[in-house]
C-alpha positions in Angstrom: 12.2 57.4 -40.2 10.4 54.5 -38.8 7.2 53.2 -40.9 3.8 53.7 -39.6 1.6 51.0 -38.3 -1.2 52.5 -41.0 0.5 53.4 -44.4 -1.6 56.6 -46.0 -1.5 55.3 -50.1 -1.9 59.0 -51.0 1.5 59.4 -49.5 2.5 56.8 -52.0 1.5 58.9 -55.0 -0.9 61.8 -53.5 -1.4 62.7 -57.3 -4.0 59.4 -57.0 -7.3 60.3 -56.3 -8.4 57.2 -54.8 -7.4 57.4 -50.9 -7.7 54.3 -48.4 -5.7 53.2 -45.3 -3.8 50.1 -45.6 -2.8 47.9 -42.4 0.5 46.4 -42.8 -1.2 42.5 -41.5 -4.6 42.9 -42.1 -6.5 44.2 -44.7 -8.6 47.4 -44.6 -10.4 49.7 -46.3 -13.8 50.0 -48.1 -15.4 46.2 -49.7 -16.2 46.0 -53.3 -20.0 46.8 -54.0 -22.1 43.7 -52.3 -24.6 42.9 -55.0 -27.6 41.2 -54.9 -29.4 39.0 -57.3 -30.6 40.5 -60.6 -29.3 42.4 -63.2 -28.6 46.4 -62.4 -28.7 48.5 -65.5 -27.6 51.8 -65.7 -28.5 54.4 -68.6 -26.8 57.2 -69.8 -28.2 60.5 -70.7 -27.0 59.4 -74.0 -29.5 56.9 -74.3 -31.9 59.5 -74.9 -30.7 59.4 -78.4 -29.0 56.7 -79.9 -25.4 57.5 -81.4 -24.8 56.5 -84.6 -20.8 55.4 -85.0 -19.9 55.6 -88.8 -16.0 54.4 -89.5 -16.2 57.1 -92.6 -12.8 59.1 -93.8 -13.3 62.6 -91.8 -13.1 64.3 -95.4 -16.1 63.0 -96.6 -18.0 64.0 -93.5 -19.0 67.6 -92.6 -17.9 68.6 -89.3 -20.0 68.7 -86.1 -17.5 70.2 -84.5 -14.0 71.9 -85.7 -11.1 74.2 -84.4 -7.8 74.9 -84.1 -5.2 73.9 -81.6 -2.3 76.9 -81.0 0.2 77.4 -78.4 2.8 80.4 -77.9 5.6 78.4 -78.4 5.0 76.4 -81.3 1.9 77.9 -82.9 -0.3 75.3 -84.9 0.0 72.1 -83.0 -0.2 68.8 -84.1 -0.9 65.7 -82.1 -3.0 66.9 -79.8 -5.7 64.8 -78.3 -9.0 66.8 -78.1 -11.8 65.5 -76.3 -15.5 66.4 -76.1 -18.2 65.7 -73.3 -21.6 66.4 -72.9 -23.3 67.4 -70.3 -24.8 64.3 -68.2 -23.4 61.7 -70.8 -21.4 59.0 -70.0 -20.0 59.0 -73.6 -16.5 61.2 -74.4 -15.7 61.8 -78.5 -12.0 62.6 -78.9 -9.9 63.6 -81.8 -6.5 64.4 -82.6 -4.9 67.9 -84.3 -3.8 67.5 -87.4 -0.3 69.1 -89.1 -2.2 72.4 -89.4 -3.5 72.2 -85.3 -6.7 71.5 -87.2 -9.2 69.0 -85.2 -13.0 68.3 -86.5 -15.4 66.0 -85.1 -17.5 64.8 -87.9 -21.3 64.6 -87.9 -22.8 62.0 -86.5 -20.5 61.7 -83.6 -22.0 64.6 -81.4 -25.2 64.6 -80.3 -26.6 68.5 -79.9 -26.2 70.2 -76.9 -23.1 71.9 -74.3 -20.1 70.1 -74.5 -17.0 70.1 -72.2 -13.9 70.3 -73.7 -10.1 68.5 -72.8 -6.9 68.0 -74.2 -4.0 65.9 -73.9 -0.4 67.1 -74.8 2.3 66.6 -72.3 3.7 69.6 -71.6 0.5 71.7 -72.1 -2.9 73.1 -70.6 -5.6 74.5 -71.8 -4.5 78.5 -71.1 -8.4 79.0 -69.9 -11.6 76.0 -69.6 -13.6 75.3 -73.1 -17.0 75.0 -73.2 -19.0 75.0 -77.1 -22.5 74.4 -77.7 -23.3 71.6 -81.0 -26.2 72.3 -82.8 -28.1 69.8 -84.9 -26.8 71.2 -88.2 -23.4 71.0 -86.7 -20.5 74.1 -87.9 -19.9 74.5 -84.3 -16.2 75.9 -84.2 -13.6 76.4 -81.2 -9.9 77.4 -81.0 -7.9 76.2 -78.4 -5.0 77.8 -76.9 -2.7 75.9 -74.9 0.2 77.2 -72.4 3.1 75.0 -71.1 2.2 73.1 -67.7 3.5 74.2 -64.5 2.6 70.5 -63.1 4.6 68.0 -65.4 5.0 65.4 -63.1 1.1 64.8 -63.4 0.9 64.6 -66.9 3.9 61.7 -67.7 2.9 58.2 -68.7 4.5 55.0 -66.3 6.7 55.0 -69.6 7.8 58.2 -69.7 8.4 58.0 -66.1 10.5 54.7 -66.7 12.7 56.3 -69.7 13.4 59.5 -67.1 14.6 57.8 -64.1 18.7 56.6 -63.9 19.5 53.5 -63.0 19.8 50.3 -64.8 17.7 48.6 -67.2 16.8 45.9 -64.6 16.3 48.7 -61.6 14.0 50.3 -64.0 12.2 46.7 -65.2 11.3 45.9 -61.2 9.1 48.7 -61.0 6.8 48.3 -63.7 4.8 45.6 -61.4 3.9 48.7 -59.5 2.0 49.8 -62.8 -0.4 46.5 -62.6 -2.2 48.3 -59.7 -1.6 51.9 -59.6 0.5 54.5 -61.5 4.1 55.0 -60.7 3.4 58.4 -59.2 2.4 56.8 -55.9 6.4 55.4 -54.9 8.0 58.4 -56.9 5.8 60.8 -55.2 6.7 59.4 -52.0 9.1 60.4 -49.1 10.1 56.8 -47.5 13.8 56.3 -47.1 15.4 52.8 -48.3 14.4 51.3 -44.7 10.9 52.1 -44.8 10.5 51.7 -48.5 11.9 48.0 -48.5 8.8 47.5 -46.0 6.1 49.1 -48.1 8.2 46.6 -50.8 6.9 43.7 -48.8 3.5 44.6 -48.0 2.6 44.7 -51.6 3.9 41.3 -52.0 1.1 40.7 -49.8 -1.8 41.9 -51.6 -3.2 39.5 -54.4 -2.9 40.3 -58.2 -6.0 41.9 -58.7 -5.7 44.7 -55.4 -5.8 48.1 -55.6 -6.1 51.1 -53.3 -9.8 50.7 -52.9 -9.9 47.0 -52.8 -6.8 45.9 -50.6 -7.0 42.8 -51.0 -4.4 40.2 -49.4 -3.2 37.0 -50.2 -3.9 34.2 -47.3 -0.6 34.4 -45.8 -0.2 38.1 -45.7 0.3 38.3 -41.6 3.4 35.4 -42.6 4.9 37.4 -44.9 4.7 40.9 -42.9 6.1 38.9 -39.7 9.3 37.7 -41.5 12.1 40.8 -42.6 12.2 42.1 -46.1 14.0 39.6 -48.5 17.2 41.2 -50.4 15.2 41.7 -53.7 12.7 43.5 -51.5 15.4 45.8 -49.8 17.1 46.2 -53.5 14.3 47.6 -55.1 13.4 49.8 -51.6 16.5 51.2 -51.9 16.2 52.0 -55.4 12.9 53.5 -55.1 14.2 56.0 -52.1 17.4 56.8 -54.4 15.0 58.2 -56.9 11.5 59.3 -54.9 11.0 62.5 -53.3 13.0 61.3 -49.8 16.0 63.5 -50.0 14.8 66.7 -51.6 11.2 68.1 -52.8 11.9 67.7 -56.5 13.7 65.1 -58.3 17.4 65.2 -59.2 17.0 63.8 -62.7 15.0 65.4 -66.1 11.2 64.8 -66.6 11.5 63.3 -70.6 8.4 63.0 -72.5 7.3 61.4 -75.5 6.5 62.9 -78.8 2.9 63.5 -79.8 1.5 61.7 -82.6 2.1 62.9 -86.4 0.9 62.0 -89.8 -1.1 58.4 -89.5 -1.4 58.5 -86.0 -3.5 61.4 -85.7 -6.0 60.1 -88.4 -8.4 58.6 -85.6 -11.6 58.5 -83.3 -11.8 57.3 -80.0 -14.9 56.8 -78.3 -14.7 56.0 -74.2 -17.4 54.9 -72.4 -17.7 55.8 -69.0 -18.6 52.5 -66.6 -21.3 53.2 -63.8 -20.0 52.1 -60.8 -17.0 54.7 -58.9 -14.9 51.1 -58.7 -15.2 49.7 -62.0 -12.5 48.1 -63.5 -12.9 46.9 -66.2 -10.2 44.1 -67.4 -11.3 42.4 -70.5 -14.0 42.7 -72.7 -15.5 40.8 -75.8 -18.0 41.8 -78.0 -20.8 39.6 -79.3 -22.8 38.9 -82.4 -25.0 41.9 -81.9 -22.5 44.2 -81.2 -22.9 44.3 -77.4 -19.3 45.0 -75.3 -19.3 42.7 -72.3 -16.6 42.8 -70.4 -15.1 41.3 -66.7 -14.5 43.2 -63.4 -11.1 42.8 -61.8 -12.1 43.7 -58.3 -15.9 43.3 -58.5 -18.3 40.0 -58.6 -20.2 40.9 -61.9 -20.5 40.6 -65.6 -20.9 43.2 -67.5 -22.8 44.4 -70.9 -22.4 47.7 -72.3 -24.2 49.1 -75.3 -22.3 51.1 -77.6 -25.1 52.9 -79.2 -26.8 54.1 -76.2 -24.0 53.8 -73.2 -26.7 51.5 -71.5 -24.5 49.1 -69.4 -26.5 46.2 -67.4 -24.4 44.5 -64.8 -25.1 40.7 -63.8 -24.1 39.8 -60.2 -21.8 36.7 -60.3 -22.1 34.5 -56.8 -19.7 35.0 -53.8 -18.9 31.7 -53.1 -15.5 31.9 -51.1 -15.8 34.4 -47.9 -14.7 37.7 -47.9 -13.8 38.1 -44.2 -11.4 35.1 -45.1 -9.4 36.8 -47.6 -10.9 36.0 -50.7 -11.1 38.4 -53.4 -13.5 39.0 -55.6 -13.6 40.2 -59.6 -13.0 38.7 -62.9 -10.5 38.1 -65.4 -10.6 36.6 -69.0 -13.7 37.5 -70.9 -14.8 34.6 -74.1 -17.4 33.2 -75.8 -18.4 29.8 -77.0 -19.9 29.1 -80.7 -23.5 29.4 -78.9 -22.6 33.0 -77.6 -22.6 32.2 -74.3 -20.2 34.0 -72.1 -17.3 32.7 -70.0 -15.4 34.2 -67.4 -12.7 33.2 -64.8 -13.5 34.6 -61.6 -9.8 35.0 -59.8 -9.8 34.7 -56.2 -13.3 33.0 -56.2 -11.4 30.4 -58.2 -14.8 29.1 -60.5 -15.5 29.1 -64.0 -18.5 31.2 -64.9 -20.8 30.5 -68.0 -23.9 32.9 -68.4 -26.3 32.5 -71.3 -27.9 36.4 -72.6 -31.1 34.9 -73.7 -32.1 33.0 -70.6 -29.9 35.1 -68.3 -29.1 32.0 -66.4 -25.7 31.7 -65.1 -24.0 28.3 -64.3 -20.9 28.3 -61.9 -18.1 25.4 -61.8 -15.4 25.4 -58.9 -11.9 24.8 -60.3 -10.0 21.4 -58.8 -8.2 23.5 -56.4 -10.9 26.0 -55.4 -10.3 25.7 -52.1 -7.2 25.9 -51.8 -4.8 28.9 -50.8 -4.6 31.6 -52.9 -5.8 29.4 -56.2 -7.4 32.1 -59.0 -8.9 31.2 -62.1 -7.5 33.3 -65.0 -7.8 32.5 -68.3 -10.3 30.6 -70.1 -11.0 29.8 -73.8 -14.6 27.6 -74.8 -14.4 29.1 -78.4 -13.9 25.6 -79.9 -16.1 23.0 -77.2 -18.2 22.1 -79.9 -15.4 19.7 -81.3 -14.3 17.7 -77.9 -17.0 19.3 -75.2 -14.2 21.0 -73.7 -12.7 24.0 -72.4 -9.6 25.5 -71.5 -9.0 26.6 -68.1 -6.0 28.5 -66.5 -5.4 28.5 -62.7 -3.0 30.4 -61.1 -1.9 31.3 -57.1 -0.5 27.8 -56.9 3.0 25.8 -56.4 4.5 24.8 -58.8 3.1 27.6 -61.1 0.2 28.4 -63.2 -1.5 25.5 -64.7 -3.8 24.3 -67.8 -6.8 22.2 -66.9 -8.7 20.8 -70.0 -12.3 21.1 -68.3 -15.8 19.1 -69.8 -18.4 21.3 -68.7 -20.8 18.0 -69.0 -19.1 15.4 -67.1 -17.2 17.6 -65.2 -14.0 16.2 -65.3 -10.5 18.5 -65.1 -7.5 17.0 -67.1 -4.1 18.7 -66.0 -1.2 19.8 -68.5 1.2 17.7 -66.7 4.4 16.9 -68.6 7.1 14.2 -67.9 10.4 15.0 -65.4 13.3 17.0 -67.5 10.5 18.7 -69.7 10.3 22.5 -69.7 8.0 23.6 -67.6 4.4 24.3 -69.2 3.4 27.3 -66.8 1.5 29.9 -68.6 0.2 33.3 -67.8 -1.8 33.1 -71.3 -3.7 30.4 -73.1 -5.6 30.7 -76.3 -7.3 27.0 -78.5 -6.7 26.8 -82.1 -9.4 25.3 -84.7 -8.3 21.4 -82.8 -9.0 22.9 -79.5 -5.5 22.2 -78.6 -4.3 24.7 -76.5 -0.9 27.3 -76.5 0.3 28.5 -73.5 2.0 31.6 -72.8 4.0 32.7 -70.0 6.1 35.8 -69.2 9.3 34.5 -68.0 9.2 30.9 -70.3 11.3 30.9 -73.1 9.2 28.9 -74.8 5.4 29.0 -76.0 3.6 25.1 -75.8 1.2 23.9 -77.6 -0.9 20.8 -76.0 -2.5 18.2 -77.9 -6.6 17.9 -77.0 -6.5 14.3 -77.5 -3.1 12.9 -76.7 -2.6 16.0 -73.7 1.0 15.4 -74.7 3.1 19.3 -75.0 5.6 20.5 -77.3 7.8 23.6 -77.1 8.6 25.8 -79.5 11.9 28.2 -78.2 11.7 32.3 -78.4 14.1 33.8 -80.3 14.6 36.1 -77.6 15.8 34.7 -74.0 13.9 36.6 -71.6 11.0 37.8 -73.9 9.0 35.9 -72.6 5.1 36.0 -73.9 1.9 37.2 -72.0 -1.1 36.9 -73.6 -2.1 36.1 -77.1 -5.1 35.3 -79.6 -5.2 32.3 -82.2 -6.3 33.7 -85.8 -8.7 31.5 -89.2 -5.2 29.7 -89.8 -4.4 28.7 -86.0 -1.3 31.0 -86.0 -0.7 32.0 -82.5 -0.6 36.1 -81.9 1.1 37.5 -78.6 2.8 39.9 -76.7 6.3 39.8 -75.0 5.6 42.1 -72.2 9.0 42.2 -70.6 10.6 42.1 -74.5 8.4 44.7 -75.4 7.6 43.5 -79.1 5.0 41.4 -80.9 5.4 37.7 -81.6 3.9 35.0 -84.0 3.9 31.4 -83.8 3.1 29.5 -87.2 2.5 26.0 -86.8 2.9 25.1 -90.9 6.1 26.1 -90.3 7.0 26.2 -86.5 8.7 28.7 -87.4 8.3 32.3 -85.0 8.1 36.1 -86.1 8.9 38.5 -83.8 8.2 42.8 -83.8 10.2 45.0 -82.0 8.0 48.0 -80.8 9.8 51.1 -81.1 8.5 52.9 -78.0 10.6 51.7 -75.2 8.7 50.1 -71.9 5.4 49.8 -73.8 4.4 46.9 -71.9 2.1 45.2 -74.7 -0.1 43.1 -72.6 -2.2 41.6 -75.2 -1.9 41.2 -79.2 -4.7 40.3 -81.9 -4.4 40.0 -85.5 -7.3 41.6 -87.6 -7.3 38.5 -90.2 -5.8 40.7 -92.8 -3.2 43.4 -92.3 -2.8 44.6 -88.9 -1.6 43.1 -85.7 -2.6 44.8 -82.7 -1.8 45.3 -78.9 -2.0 48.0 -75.8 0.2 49.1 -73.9 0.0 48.9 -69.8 2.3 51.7 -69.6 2.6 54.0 -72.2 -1.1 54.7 -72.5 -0.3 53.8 -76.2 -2.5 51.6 -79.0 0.0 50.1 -81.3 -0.9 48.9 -84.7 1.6 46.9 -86.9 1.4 46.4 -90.8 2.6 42.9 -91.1 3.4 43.1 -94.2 5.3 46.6 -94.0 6.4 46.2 -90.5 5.3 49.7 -90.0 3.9 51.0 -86.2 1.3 53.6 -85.7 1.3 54.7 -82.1 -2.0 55.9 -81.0 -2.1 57.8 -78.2 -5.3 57.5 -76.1 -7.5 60.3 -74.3 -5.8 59.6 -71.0 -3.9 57.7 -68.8 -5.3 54.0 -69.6 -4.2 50.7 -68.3 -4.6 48.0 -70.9 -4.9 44.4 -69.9 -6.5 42.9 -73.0 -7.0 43.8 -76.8 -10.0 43.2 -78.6 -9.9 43.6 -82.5 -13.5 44.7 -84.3 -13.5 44.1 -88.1 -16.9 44.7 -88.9 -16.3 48.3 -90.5 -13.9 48.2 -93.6 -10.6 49.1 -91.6 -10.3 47.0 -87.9 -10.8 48.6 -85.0 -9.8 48.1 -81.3 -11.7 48.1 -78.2 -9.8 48.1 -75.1 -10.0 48.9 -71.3 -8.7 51.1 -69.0 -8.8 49.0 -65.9 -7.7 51.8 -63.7 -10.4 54.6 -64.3 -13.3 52.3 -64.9 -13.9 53.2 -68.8 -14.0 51.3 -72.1 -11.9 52.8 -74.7 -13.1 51.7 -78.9 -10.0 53.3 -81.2 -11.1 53.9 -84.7 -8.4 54.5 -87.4 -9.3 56.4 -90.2 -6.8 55.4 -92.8 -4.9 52.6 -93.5 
């Protein structure tokens, strides 16, 4: 079977629902929203009546809402993810069964009126749709009968498809970069044979970090790249795909295995997602300020966002185009942080500029990176939290030989001082960066063995060795006592870096291919992190070293964490990148 000229993504996963046509030299396919200046706000029907989010135990609340969750095969079920929407709201309450298949959604979390209602349990469906109206004095009931899926392969996780598919460890490894912009329905799903496969291989080695179906964009040697053959890696991991996709039979030859629903701790929780206005949202990081608004970046689209987690309101600030789109230069937003003024920061990838917008005045200052045009340089990651000591910031930019690179950057004087470190040295490349209380800087990077820290004053690095070869580290947050947090995506476990001791802790997570992309300590107790595949919140009792897996509402892709510990127990907001929603996860017990 020869490839086509024009590659259908649907036949790539057809389970996705977004559908564009993607050129193999040239990119195609709809542009991300032009804005122009001027804030856009949208408002939820929601807003119509402010929700009111109390963090109380569900025992002591009387219940808006309550059921029972009950299937012929295993009768009460526990574990089982309810969800309800209202009509016209951008807001979805969700819930989990308890050991009884009891649910309840306590007052103050439903507003009156007709709710929609979902579940998630792999494996299951609703046996018929659930609809229930909520009054005001709440006692609305429901019971929900479920009956075992005929459509399986829709409901796994990247993870679960990972720990079903044969092959190697390392086989298995390569194809979780297929997760950073789509699921891993779209090659399993598919029909291409090896040949064709190692080709559609290549052509996503083309498209930047930040593409996705409906913003295709390429990097600015993508016609070089498709003119050359596939490299051996690149017909490896084509081959691999077509030994385990749909291109020798209509179903696959190996088991669909799932993972367990939650029990006990894990089902004691709320999760509130917001739904983002635009169809494209993605949402990739957010960080909430001192009045409790979410703001958060847009990995394929040129604003800044702020949504308001009482009302849904979400007002969107357009963030200048300065590098062409008709020349290959993406748009969208990565890291999300503030300085000790509140004003917000963001790196803008592909338009490669540091962004600092100030929510009183609404007046947004833009600063080109020292390689802004240049190639395929991105600004990343960005961390102003601690300015006030030197005047400067920390700045990450990527897309670049020899690697990702650490500028320190004085907003004033505009000068950029480069991590540069002496011949022999390990190299200092990071993915993540995060300032402790000096505004020295760590850097993290996925396949260094080491995490650095750089001195503000002296720019001079030291290493500090993994335990693990291979762990690597991705991204990370710096806690009251400058101990380094992080996440070792490929190791799947959590890390710690101490710098009284230089000594480093490290957390294996028990779900396999978890993917932790981020990982926050609450000051206290827990330590937290998201998975990008599993669709899993994972909190860790340092002092226990006990997990509780939380399983989210849907199929989420996490790229950062963000811990709120305003409200007696932390909490964690994070983002589905993906779907275009904002996900807060509320434990109720510790």
């Amino acid at each position: 079977m020869r490839a086509p000229a024009l590659v259908r993504l649907r036949d790539l996963g057809h389970e996705d629902d977004r559908t564009v046509l993607h050129s193999q030299t040239k990119p195609s396919g709809r542009e991300p929203m032009r804005f122009k200046p001027g804030k856009i706000t949208f408002m939820s029907l929601a807003a119509a009546g402010a929700l009111a989010l109390p963090a109380l135990p569900a025992s002591a609340q009387t219940a808006a809402l309550a059921g029972k969750v009950t299937s012929a095969e295993e009768g009460a079920m526990e574990g089982v993810v309810v969800s309800a929407k209202r009509a016209g709201s951008t807001i979805t309450i969700s819930v989990v069964s308890n050991d009884k298949g009891e649910f309840r959604f306590p007052m103050g979390r439903l507003e009156p009126g007709a709710y929609t209602i979902a579940i998630r349990a792999v494996g299951y469906d609703l046996a018929a749709p659930a609809k229930v109206e909520v009054s005001a004095q709440g006692a609305a009931q429901i019971d929900l009968n479920l009956a075992k899926t005929k459509r399986l392969k829709s409901q796994l996780s990247n993870a679960e498809w990972l720990i079903s598919l044969p092959g190697a460890e390392q086989q298995k490894t390569s194809l979780i970069g297929c997760g950073e912009c789509h699921t891993l329905q779209r090659p399993l799903f598919s029909s291409y044979e090896a040949e064709d496969m190692a080709k559609v291989v290549q052509r996503m080695s083309a498209h930047t970090t930040n593409a996705a179906p409906n913003h295709p964009f390429f990097v600015q040697d993508a016609s070089a790249i498709m003119e050359k053959a596939p490299t051996k890696a690149q017909v490896d991991l084509g081959a691999y795909i077509a030994s385990v996709n749909l291109s020798a039979a209509d179903t696959w030859a190996f088991p669909l295995k799932t993972l367990p629903r939650p029990k006990g701790k894990a089902t004691q929780v709320i999760y509130t997602s917001y739904d983002l206005p635009r169809a494209d949202a993605a949402p990739h990081d957010t960080g909430r300020d001192a009045e409790g608004n979410i703001w958060y970046s847009d990995f394929q689209s040129p604003v800044l966002g702020k949504l308001d987690p009482k009302t849904g309101k979400v007002t969107e600030y357009p963030i200048p185009v300065q590098k062409p789109l008709d020349k290959r230069f993406p748009t969208g937003g990565l890291q999300i942080a503030f300085d000790k003024d509140g004003n917000v920061y963001e790196g803008t990838m592909g338009q490669a500029q540091v962004v600092r917008f100030n929510p009183k005045t609404e007046k947004m200052d833009t600063w080109p990176s020292p390689n802004w045009n240049t190639g395929d340089a991105r600004v990343t990651m960005i961390d102003p939290r601690f300015a006030t000591e030197d005047g400067n910031i920390w700045v990450n930019e990527a897309g670049l030989p020899p690697g990702n690179t650490a500028f320190k950057f004085n907003v004033k004087s505009g000068e950029w001082s480069r991590v540069d470190v002496p011949k022999g040295s390990p190299p200092a490349f990071a993915y993540g960066i995060a300032a402790n209380s000096r505004n020295d800087v760590y850097g993290m990077g996925m396949n260094n063995d080491n995490i650095w820290e750089t001195d503000a004053k002296t720019m001079k690095t030291t290493y500090f060795k993994l335990p693990e070869a291979g762990a690597g580290g991705r991204r990370g947050h710096v806690d009251a006592q400058d101990r380094l947090w992080f996440a070792q995506f490929y190791g799947n476990a959590l890390g710690m870096f101490d710098p009284a001791t230089q000594k480093i802790t490290t957390w294996k997570i028990p779900t396999p291919f978890m993917n932790p992309y981020d990982a926050q300590f609450d000051g206290k107790t827990y330590l937290w992190t998201g998975g990008m595949s599993s669709d899993l919140v994972e909190r860790l009792n340092t002092q226990t070293g006990e997990f509780t897996e939380y399983l989210l509402p849907r199929e989420t892709n996490i790229r950062h964490v963000d811990v709120q510990t305003t409200d007696g127990l932390s909490s964690l907001w994070v983002q589905d990148q993906h779907n275009g929603k904002i996900v807060h996860v509320e434990p109720l017990s510790d």
